[in-house]
GUBA-883250 format. One record per residue (C-alpha): residue number from 1; x, y, z. Coordinates in steps of 0.5 Angstrom, whole numbers. Layout:
BEGIN
<NUM <X Y Z>>
...
//
This chain:
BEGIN
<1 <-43 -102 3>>
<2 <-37 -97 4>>
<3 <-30 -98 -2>>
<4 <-24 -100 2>>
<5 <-18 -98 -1>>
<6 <-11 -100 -1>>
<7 <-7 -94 -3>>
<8 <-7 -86 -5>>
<9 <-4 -83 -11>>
<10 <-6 -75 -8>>
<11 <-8 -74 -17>>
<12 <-8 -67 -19>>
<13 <-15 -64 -19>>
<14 <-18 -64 -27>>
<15 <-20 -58 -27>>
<16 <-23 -59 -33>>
<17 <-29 -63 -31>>
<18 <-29 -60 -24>>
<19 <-37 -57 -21>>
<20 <-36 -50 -20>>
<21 <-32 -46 -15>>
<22 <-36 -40 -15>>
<23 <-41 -43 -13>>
<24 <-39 -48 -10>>
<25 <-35 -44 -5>>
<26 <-32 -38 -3>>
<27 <-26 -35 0>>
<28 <-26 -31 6>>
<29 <-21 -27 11>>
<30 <-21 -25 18>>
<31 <-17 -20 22>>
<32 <-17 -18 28>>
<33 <-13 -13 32>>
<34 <-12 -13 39>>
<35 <-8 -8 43>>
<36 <-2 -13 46>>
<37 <-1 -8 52>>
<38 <6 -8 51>>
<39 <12 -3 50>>
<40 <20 -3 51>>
<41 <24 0 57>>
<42 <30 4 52>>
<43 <31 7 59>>
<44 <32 0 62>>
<45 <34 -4 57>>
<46 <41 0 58>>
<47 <41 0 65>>
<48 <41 -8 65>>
<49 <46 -9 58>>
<50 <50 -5 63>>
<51 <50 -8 69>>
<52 <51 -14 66>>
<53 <56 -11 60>>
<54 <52 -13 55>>
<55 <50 -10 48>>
<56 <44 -6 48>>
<57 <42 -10 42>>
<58 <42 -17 46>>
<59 <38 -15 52>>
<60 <30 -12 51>>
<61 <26 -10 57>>
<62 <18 -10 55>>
<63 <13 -7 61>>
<64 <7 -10 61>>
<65 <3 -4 61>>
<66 <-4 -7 63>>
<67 <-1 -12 68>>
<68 <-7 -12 73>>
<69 <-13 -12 68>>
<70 <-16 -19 67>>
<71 <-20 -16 62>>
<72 <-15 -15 58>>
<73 <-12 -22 60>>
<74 <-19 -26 57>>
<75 <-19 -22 51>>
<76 <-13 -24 48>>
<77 <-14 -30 50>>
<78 <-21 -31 47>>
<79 <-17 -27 40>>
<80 <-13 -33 40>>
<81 <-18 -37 40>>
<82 <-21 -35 35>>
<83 <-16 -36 30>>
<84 <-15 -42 32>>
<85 <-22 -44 30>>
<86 <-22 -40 23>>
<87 <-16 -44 22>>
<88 <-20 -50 24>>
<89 <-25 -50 19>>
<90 <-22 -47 13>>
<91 <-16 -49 8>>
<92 <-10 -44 7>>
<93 <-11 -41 0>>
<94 <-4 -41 -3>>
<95 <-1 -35 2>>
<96 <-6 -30 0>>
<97 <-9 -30 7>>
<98 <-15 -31 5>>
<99 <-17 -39 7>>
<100 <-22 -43 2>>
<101 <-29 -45 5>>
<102 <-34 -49 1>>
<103 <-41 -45 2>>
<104 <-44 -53 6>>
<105 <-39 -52 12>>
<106 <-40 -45 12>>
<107 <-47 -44 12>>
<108 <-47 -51 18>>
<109 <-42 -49 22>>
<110 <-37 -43 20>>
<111 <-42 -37 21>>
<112 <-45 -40 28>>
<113 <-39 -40 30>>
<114 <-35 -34 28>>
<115 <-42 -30 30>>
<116 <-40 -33 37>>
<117 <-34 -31 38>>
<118 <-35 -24 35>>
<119 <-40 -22 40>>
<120 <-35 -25 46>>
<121 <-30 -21 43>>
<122 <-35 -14 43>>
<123 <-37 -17 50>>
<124 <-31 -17 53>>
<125 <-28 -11 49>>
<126 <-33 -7 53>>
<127 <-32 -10 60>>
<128 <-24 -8 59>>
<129 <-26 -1 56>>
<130 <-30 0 62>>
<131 <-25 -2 67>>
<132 <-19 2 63>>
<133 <-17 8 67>>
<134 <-18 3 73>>
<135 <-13 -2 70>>
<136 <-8 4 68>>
<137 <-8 6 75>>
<138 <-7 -1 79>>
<139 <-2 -4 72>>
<140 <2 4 74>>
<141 <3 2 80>>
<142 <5 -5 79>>
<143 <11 -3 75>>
<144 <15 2 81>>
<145 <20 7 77>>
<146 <18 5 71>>
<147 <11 7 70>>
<148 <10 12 64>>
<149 <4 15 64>>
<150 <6 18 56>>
<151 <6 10 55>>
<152 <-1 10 55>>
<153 <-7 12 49>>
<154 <-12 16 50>>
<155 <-19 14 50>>
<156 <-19 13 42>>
<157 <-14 13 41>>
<158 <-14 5 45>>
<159 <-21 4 42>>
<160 <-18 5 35>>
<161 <-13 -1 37>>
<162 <-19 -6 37>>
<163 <-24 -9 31>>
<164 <-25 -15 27>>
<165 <-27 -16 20>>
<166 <-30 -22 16>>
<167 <-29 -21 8>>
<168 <-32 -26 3>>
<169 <-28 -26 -4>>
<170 <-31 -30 -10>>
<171 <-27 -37 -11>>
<172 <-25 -36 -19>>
<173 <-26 -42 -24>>
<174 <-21 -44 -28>>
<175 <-22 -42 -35>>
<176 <-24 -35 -32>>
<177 <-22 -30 -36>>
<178 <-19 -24 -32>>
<179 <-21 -20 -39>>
<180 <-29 -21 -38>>
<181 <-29 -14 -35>>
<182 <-26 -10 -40>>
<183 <-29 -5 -46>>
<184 <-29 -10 -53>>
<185 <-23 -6 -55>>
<186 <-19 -6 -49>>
<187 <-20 -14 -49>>
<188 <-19 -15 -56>>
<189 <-12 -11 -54>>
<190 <-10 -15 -48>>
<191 <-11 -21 -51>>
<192 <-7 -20 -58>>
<193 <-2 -17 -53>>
<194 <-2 -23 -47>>
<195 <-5 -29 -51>>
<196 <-5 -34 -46>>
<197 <0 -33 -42>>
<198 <-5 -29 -36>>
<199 <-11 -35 -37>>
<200 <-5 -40 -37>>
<201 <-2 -38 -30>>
<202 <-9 -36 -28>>
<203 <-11 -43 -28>>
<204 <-4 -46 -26>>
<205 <-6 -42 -20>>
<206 <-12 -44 -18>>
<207 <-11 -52 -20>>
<208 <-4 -51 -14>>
<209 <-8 -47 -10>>
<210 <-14 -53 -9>>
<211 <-7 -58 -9>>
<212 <-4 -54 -2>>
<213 <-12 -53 1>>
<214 <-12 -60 0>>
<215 <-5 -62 2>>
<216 <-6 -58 9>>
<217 <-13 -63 10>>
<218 <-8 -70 9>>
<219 <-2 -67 14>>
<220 <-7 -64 19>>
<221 <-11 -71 19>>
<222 <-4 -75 19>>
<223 <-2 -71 26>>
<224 <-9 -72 29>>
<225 <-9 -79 27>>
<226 <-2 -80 30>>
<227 <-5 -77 37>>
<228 <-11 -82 37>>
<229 <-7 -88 35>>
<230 <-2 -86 41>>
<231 <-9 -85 45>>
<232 <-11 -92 43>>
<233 <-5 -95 45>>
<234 <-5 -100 50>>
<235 <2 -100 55>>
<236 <7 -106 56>>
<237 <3 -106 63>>
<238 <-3 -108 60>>
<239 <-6 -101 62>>
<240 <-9 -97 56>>
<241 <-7 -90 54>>
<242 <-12 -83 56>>
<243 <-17 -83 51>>
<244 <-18 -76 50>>
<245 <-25 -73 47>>
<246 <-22 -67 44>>
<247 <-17 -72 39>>
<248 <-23 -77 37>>
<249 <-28 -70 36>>
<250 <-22 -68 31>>
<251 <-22 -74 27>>
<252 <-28 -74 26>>
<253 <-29 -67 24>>
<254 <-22 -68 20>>
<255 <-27 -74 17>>
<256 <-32 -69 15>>
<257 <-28 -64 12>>
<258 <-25 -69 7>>
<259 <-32 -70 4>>
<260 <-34 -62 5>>
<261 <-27 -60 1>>
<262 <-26 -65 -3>>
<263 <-30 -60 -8>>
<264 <-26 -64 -15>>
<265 <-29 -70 -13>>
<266 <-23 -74 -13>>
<267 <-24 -81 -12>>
<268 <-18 -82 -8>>
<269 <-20 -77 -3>>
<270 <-27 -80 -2>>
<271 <-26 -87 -1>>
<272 <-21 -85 5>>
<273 <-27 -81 9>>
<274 <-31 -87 7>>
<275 <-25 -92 11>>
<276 <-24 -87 16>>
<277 <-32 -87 17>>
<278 <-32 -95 17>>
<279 <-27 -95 21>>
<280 <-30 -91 27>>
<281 <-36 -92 25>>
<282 <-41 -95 32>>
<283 <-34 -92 36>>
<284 <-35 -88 42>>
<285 <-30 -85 47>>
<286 <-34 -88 52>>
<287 <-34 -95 49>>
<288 <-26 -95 47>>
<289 <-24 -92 54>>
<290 <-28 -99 57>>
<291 <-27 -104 52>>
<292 <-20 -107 50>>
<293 <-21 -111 45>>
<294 <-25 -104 40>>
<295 <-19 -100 42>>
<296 <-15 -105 39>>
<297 <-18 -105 33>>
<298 <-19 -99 33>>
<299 <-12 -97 34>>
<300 <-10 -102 28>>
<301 <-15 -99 23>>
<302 <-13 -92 24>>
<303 <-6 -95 24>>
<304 <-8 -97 17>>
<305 <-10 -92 14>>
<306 <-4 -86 18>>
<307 <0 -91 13>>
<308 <-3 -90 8>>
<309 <-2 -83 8>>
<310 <5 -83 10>>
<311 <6 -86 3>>
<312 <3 -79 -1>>
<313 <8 -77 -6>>
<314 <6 -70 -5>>
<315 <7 -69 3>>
<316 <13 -67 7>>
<317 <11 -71 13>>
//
């Protein structure tokens, strides 16, 4: 039977008796480059700040030098896409831009999932470097007087605007030693000069890093738990709100990932994915969308637990 409690002290992770991160988890970056296709008109920008007898610096006129491509249309979008989706699996890791993923999600679901949208991504790149100077032609025209052949890159130099990279970094545990990999002498110096100064804000690093990963998750559930408590509303009519498969498919997603992230083992933490898994436990889109009652109950056990981290000391929400 599943803990149910009734509220969340958010405590600190002990870092002294936390399993290991490296081997428990890894850090990863992801950069993606995608010509955005644009360009400012200075030749336009003062004609317009003149007519309107405005000033030069509050008016920019941006040509859309690819306005005709539908290729490139798609690859931007699916780019968007993309980030969103690592943004969607991983946690932030104290700004670095590197995000923390624990090797369980990455190995069920990250990696298909970024392999997927890097082969879309090459995919639709080459139908776009395919149809390039067909697209110049047609966007040139599209723009009249304005069109500027100059404005254009080359053949590689507009491939060169284009690439993805997934880099993978090794999560340091706390108690690491920074010096590990220096001479016997060049250690013995560093650490006479250092003390524990470095080790010090090393493991304070690393114990604020897992607190604003973790943090992330809680405000990331409480928005979603907001969206779903508001699909499960039923109006003064009696009519009940849309239920929308996305907002239940987050939450149980989000649910999973309190297991998956919680790799300090906070009890807190896990007895809030086991409420939550209660709560929907037996519960489908389906089922909410025709019976009232389940909705209702539904709706007051989410309600119950978006209260509970409203109460978190350690969220701006």
């Amino acid at each position: 039977m599943n803990d149910v409690i009734t509220g969340y002290n958010n405590e600190k992770p002990d870092l002294s008796d936390m399993p290991s991160l490296s081997k428990s988890a890894k850090l990863v970056l992801l950069n993606i480059s995608c010509w955005t296709a644009r360009k400012k008109d200075r030749g336009v920008t003062e004609e317009v700040a003149i007519n309107k007898s405005a000033d030069t610096q509050a008016v920019s006129v941006n040509k859309n030098l690819m306005s005709t491509s539908v290729e490139l249309t798609e690859l931007k979008k699916h780019v968007a896409l993309w980030r969103k989706a690592h943004a969607r699996l991983t946690g932030p890791w104290m700004g670095t831009g590197y995000c923390f993923i624990p090797n369980a999600a990455w190995m069920m679901k990250y990696q298909k999932e970024m392999s997927t949208f890097s082969n879309k991504y090459d995919s639709l790149l080459a139908a776009f470097l395919s149809k390039y100077e067909q697209d110049r032609i047609t966007s040139m025209a599209a723009q009249g007087n304005m069109a500027d052949l100059s404005d254009y890159p080359d053949a590689m130099t507009l491939r060169n605007k284009f690439g993805w990279s997934l880099t993978y970094h090794p999560v340091s545990d706390a108690g690491d030693s920074f010096l590990d990999d220096l001479e016997d002498d060049q250690r013995a110096y560093m650490e006479e000069q250092l003390g524990d100064t470095m080790q010090g804000q090393h493991d304070k690093f690393i114990q604020s890093a897992l607190e604003g990963m973790v943090n992330n998750i809680w405000t990331r559930l409480y928005d979603n738990l907001k969206t779903l408590s508001s699909n499960l509303s039923v109006k003064e009519d009696g009519t009940p709100s849309k239920m929308y498969d996305s907002v239940f498919n987050t939450t149980v997603e989000l649910v999973n990932m309190m297991r998956e992230f919680n790799v300090t083992g906070n009890p807190q933490l896990d007895a809030m994915r086991q409420e939550l898994e209660s709560a929907l436990a037996g519960v489908s889109v389906e089922g909410i969308k025709h019976n009232i009652t389940l909705r209702e109950v539904t709706k007051g056990k989410v309600d119950s637990v978006k209260s509970k981290i409203e109460a978190l000391p350690s969220l701006d929400l």
